[in-house]
N, C-alpha and C positions, 0 to 999 in steps of 0.2 A: 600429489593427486593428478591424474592423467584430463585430458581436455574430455572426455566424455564422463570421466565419474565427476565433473565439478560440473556438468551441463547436465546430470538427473540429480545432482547435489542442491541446484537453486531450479526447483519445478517451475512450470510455466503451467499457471491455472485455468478452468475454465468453469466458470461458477452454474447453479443449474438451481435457480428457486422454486419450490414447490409450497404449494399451500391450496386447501380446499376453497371447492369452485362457491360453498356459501359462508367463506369467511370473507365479509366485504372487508376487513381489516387488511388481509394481505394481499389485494392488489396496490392498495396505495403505499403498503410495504414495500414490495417488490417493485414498484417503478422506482421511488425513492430510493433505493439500492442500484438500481439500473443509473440511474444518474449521480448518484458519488462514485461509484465505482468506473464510470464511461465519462470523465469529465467535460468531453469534447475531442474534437480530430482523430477522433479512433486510436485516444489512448485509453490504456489501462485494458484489464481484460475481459473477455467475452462473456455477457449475461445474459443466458435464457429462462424462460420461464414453462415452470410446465402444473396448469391449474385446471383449464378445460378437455373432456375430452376430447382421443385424437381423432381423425377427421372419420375415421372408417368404425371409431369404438360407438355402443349403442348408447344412449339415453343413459348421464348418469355412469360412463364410463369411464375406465381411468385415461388419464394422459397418454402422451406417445412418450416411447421409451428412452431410456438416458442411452445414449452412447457405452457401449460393451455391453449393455441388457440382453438377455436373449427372452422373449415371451414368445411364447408357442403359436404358433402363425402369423407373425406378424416380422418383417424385414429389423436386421439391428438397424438403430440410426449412428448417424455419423457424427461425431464433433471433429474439432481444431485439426488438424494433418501439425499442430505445434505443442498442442495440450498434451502433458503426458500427467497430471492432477485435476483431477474429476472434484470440485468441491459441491458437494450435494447441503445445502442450505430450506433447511427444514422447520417453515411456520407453522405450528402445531397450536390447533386449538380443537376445542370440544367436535367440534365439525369432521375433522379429521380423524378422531378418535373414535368416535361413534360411528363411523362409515368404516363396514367392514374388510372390501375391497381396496379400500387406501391402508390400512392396517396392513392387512399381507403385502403389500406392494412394499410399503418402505420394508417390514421384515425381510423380504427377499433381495430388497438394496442390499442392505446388510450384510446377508451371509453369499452375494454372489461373488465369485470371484471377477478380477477383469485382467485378462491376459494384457493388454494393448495398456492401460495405464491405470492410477493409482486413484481409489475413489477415499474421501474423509469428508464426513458427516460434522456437521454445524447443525444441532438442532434448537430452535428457539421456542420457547413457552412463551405463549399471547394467553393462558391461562393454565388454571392448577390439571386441570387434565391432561395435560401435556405428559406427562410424569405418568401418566398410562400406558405410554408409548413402547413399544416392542422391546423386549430386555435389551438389546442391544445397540438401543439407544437411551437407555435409564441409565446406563451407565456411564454415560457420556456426562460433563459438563455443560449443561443448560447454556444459549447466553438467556439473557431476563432482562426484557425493558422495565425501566421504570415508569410508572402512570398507569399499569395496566391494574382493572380493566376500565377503560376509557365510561364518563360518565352516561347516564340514558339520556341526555338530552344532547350529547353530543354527534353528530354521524362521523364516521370513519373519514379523515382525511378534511372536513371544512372547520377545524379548531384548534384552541391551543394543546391541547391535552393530548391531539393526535401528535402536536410538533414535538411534545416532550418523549414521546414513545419513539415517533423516529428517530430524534437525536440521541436518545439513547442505547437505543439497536444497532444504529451508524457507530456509534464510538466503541463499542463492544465488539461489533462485526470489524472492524478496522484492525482493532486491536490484534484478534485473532490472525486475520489474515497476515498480519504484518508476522505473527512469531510462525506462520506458517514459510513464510519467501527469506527471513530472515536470519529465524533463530538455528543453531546449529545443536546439534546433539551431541549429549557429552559422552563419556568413555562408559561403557557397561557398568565402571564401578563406581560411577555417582547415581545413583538413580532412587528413584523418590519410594516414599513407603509404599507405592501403589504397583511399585516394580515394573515404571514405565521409566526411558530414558527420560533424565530431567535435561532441559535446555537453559544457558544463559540468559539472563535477562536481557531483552534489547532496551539501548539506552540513548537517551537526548543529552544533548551538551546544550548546557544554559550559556550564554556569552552575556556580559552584561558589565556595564562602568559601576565599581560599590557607590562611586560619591551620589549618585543620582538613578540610578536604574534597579535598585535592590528590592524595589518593595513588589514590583512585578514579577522580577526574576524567582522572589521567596513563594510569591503566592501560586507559581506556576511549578516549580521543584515540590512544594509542599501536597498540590495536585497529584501531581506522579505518584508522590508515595503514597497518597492515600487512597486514592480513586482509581488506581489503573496497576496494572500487574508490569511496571516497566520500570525502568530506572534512570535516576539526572545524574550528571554529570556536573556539580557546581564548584569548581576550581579549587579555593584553598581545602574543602571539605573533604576532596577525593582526593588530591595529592599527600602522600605520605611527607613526614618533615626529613628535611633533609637530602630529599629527590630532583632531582634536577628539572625543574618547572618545563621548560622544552620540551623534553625526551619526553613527559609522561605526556602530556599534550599531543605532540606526533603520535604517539603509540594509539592515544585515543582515538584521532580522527581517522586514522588507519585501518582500526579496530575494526572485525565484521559484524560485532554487535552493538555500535557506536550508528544508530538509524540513522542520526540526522542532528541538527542544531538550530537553533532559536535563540537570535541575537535582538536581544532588547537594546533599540534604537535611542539612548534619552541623549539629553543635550551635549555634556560630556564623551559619550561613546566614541564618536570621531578622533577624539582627543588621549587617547588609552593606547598606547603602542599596544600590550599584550590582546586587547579587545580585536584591534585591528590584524594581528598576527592569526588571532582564534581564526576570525571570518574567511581570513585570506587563506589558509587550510586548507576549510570545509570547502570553498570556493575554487577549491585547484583539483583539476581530474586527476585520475587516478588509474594506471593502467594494469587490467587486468593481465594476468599471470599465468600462463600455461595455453598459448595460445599457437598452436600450429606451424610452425616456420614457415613461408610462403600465402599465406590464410590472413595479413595483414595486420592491423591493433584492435582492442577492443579497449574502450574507457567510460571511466562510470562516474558520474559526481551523485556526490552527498548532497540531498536538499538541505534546503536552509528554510525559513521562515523569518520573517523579520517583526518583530513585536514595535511597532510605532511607541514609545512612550513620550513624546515632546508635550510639552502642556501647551495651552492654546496658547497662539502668539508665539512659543517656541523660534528659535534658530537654532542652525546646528551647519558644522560643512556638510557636501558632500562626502559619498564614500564607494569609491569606484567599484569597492571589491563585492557591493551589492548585486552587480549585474539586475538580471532579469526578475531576481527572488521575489515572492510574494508579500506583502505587507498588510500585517492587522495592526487597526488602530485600538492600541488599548485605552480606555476610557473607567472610571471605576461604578460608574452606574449601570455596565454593563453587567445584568447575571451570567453567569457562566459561562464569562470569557477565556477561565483557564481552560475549560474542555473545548472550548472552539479553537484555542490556539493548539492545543493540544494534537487532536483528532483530527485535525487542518497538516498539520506536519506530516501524521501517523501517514494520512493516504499519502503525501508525495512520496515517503519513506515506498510505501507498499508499491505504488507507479512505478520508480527507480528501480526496486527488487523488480519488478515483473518486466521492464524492459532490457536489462541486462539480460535477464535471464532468455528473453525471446533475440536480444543479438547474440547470441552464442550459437544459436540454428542457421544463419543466415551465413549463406556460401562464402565464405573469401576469397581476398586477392593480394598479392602486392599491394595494389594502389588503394586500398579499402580501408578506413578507419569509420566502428562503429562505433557510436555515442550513444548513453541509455537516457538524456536531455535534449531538449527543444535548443540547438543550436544557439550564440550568441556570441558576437565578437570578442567578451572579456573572456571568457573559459575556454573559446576554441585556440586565443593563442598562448595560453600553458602548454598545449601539445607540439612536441617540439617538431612534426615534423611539418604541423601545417605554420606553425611560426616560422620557420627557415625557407618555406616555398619554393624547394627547387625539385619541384616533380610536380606532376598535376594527378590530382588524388579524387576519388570520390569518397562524401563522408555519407552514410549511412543513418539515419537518428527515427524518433517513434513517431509513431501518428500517418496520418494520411498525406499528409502535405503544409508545409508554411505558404502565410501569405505572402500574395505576389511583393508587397512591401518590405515583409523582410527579407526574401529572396534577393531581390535588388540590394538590399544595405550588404549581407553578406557576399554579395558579388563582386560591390564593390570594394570591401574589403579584404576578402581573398579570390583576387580572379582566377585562380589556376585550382581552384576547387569548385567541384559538382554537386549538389547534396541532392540527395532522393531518399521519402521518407522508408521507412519500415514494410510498408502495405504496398509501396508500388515496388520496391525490392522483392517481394512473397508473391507479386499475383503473376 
């Protein structure tokens, strides 16, 4: 695969939420989305919204146009100069359906073509009207919160009923995205009775000590299979007998469909060479392949998640190989902690897809090494050439900028290196 067919092979998205101007439901949707998907420092990718009319349309008129739209009088607008995946995300309820002029509008999404980049329809039912919606999106796979429709004493957005609706829009819309940035297509002659390419399952690696960590690790694998269209990775279960426990391990964390890993922390864990060997893996970047001679490195780590399970009072060592990773405290009175751990992972999975994907645009050099993570002392000296520091390099990584605090730690740790985020490299 050449450096340009593996940079339109991993798209770099640009999401575009719609929903009508009197469904009070989907503005508190659509911020809600604005904010899992924009977590901070201007990672993750770009959310607009398009619900009110635009600024020149009359009383009751549609929105301003998506980027490649062409409507009759009216200028095309512009998205990303990075986007080349239009995801048009479609809150459909009664409102939208019964308004005739949003009817034809998404029909004409549909059937428009877009020379400049590639548009795919997410449409979501906030009710059974939904399913009214332009043939060519009946055909589509719904996502479907659950909770709807929200009770009459409830308003949109100040209850629990709205939080179950978001959370289950979030872990659906996650989902999706992730087998959009992630999943790869398989050969013409696997394909589903629907006679569309079928794609491999993207899969989590469970890391976990059996003496003491089992009861989280099952109830979070048992998750996957039953609640989400993904697949676990749970050690002796997946290795074949007689296979060399290493090799299939490397191959795994390797893998393009291996998303990420979720190491349950219990008291034991620290204590587990194989447990320690998993983390230490996932924990090691990895460099990407087919990258330009002279144009520099590009390298990408696998998130991780870390599942707290210490009981209270708990002790355990340290474990270096944790670096910066996130930690959820698992607790059993917690409801539906497998999908927060779960859907917690998914996005970092999806961030990592999307920032790789956005450093493979970005100019090269020699001295250039681009990272799809928020820098950090233990990860950046796996890279061998900022471990041997005999050249002075600038790294490359997402977001707007680190704090002046970490700035300083990584300076002073590797003084013959420059780091400048993503954004001030692009503007």
């Amino acid at each position: 695969m050449t450096w340009a067919e593996e940079s339109m092979d991993n798209p770099i998205p640009e999401i575009y939420v719609l929903w009508h101007p009197r469904c009070a439901l989907g503005e508190v949707l659509a911020r809600r989305i604005h904010g899992w998907l924009r977590p901070g420092n201007g990672l993750g990718p770009q959310v607009f919204y398009r619900s009110l009319p635009a600024p020149d349309a009359p009383p009751g008129g549609l929105p301003s146009p998506l980027p490649g739209e062409f409507r009759p009088g009216q200028p095309a607008a512009s998205g990303s100069r990075l986007a080349n995946l239009q995801i048009v995300l479609l809150l459909i309820d009664e409102q939208m359906i019964a308004d005739a002029s949003w009817r034809f509008w998404i029909a004409q999404l549909g059937s428009a073509g877009q020379p400049a980049t590639s548009r795919k329809f997410l449409p979501v039912a906030l009710d059974s009207t939904a399913y009214n919606a332009p043939e060519a999106l009946r055909a589509l796979n719904f996502l479907r919160p659950a909770g709807l429709p929200l009770p009459a004493d409830e308003q949109p957005g100040s209850g629990p009923a709205t939080e179950t609706v978001v959370r289950s829009l979030l872990k659906q819309l996650t989902e999706a995205l992730c087998r959009l940035m992630l999943g790869r297509a398989s050969s013409p002659a696997a394909q589903n009775p629907a006679g569309e390419p079928g794609q491999p399952k993207i899969v989590i690696f469970l890391s976990h000590a059996k003496v003491d960590g089992t009861v989280p690790a099952k109830r979070i694998r048992d998750y996957i299979y039953s609640q989400t269209q993904l697949g676990a990775f749970f050690d002796e279960n997946d290795i074949p007998f007689g296979s060399a426990f290493g090799r299939v391990l490397q191959s795994n964390v390797e893998s393009e469909q291996t998303a990420a890993l979720i190491a349950v922390r219990s008291a034991r864990y620290a204590s587990r060479p194989w447990c320690r060997r998993e983390l230490a893996l996932f924990r090691r970047p990895l460099q990407e392949s087919g990258t330009p001679p002279g144009l520099g490195e590009r390298w990408r780590l696998n998130p991780v998640v870390v599942v707290d399970a210490l009981e209270g009072g708990g002790r355990t060592s340290g474990i270096p190989e944790l670096g910066n990773a996130p930690l959820i405290r698992w607790a059993e009175e917690v409801p539906d902690q497998e999908e927060q751990v779960v859907t917690t992972l998914l996005r970092d999975a999806l961030l990592a897809a999307f920032h790789s994907a956005v450093g493979r645009t970005l100019s090269g050099a020699p001295d250039v090494i681009v990272v799809n993570w928020l820098p950090d002392p233990t990860t950046l000296l796996h890279i061998p050439r900022v471990r041997e520091a005999k050249e002075d390099l600038r790294v490359h990584y997402p977001g707007r900028g680190l704090s002046g605090l970490e700035l300083d730690i990584l300076d002073e740790f590797f003084p013959r290196l420059a780091f400048h985020s993503f954004e001030a490299t692009t503007s």
